[in-house]
C-alpha positions as a printed Julia matrix, in Angstrom:
175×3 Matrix{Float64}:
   7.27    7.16    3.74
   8.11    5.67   -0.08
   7.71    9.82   -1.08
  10.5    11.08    1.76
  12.81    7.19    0.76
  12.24    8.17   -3.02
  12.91   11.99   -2.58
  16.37   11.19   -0.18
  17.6     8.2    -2.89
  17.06   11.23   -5.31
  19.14   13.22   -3.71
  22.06   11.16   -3.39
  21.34   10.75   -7.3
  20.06    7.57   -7.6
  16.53    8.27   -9.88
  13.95    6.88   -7.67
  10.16    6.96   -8.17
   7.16    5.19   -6.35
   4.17    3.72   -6.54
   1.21    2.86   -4.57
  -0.88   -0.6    -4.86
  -4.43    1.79   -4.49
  -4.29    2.6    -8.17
  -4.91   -1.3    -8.36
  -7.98   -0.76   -5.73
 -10.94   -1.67   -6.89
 -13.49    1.56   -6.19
 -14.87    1.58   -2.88
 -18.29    1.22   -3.6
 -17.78   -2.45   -5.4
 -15.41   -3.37   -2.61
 -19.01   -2.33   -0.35
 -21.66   -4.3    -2.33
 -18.46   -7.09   -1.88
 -18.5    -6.73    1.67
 -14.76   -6.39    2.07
 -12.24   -3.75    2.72
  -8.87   -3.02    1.26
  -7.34   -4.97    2.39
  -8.62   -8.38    1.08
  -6.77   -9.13   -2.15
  -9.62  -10.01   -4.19
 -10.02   -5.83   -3.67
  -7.13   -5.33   -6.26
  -6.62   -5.63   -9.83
  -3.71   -8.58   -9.08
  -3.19   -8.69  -13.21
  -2.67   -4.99  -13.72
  -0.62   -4.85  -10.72
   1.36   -7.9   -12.1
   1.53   -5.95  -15.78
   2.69   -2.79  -14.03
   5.58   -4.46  -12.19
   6.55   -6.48  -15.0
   6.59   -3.68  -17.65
   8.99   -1.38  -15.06
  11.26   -4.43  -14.77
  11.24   -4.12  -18.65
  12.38   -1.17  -18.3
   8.76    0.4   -19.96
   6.53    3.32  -18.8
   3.51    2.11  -16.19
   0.38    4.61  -17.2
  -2.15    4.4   -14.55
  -4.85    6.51  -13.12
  -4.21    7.31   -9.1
  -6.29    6.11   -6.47
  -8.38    9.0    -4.46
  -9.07    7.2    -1.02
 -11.67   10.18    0.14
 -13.35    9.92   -3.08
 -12.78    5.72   -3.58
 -12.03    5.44   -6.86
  -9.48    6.71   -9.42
  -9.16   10.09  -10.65
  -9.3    10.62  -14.23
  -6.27   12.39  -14.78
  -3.64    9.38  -15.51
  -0.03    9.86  -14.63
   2.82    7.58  -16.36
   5.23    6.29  -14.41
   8.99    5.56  -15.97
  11.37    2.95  -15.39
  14.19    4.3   -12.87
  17.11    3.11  -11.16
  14.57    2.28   -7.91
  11.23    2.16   -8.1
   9.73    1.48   -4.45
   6.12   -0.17   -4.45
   4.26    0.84   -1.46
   0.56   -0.16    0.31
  -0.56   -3.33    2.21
  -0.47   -5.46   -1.42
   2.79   -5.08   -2.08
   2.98   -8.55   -0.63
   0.45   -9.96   -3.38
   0.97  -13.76   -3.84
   1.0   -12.52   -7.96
   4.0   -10.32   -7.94
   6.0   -11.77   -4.53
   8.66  -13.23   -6.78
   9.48  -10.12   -8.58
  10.48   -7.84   -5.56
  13.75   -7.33   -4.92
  14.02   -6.15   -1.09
  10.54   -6.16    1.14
   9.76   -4.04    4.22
   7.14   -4.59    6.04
   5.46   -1.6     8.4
   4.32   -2.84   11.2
   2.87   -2.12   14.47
   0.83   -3.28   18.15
  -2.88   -4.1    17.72
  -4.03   -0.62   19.45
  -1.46    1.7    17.34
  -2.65   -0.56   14.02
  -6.06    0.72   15.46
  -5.85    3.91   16.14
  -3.84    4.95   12.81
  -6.81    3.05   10.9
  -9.4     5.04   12.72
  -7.64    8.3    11.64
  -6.88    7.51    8.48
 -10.62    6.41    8.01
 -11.85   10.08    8.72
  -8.59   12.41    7.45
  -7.91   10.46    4.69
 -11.19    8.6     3.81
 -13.74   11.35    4.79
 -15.33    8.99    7.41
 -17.75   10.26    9.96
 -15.74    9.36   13.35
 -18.44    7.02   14.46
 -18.33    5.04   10.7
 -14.64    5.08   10.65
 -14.65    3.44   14.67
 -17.8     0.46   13.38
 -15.44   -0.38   10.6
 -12.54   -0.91   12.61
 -13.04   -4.41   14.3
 -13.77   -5.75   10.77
 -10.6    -4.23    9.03
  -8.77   -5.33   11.83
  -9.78   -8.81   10.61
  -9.38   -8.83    7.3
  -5.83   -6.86    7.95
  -4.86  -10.31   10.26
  -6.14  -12.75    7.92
  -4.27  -10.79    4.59
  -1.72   -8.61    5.41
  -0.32   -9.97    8.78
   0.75  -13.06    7.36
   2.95  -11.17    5.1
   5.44   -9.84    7.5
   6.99  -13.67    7.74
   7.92  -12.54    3.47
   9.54   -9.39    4.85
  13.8    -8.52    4.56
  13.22   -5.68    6.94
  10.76   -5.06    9.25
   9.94   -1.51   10.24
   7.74   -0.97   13.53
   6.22    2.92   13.79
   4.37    4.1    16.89
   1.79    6.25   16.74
   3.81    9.35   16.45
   5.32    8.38   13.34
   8.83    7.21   15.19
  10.52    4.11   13.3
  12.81    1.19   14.2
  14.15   -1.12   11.76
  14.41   -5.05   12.33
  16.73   -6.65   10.11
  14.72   -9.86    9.25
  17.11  -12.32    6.98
């Protein structure tokens, strides 16, 4: 979604870029001897997410080195990211308590408990590499951690955008 907002801003010539809280992911096999998921936010780097949001409101290039979620852990190619008009900030810690203050408009994706579920489960084995019967054990658990840390969240949110499973979108206006 950020990639098809960033591309249309881009378009209407407003210079637009994003960026995605996994290159703040901690690799997957700490977050494993950790026992929790992505979604807790001791599973991200909150000071170099804090530093990266803080240099593009400088107006200063972000280097950072992307976030591979079937490999999970960062590729060693880095990319730089530089200061534009919009810069969206995208994944389920762009709420972090350590950089709330500095974003400008939130959305919030949201969803029903089975959709939430299902998407998880898919993502776990298209995007993850999971076996299908790893990526359905894991689900109950993220499910948890995803109420307890993200959920919370949405109350933070300007917009809220609900998707169903097919990838169709309706916007609540929140404040």
């Amino acid at each position: 979604m950020a990639v098809n907002l960033s591309t249309n801003l881009s378009n209407n010539h407003i210079q637009t870029d994003w960026l995605s809280t996994d290159v703040f992911l901690n690799d997957r096999e700490t977050r494993n001897k950790l026992g929790i998921s992505g979604y807790n936010p001791e599973s991200v780097d909150a000071n170099g997410l804090l530093n990266a949001i803080l240099l593009l409101r400088q107006k200063a290039a972000f280097e950072y080195r992307p976030y591979d979620n079937r490999l999970g852990r960062k590729i060693e190619t880095p990319k730089t990211l530089t200061p534009q008009d919009i810069v969206i900030l995208e994944g389920i810690h762009s709420f972090h308590n350590d950089i709330n203050e500095y974003i400008d408009l939130k959305i919030f994706i949201d969803s029903d408990e089975e959709t939430l579920k299902k998407m998880r489960h898919r993502g776990n084995i298209l995007k993850r590499g999971m076996d299908a019967s790893v990526a359905g054990d894991k689900i109950d658990n993220e499910f948890n951690e995803f109420e307890k840390y993200i959920l919370p969240n949405k109350n933070l949110a300007d917009l809220i955008i609900r998707v169903d499973i097919d990838f169709d979108y309706e916007i609540d206006i929140c404040k």
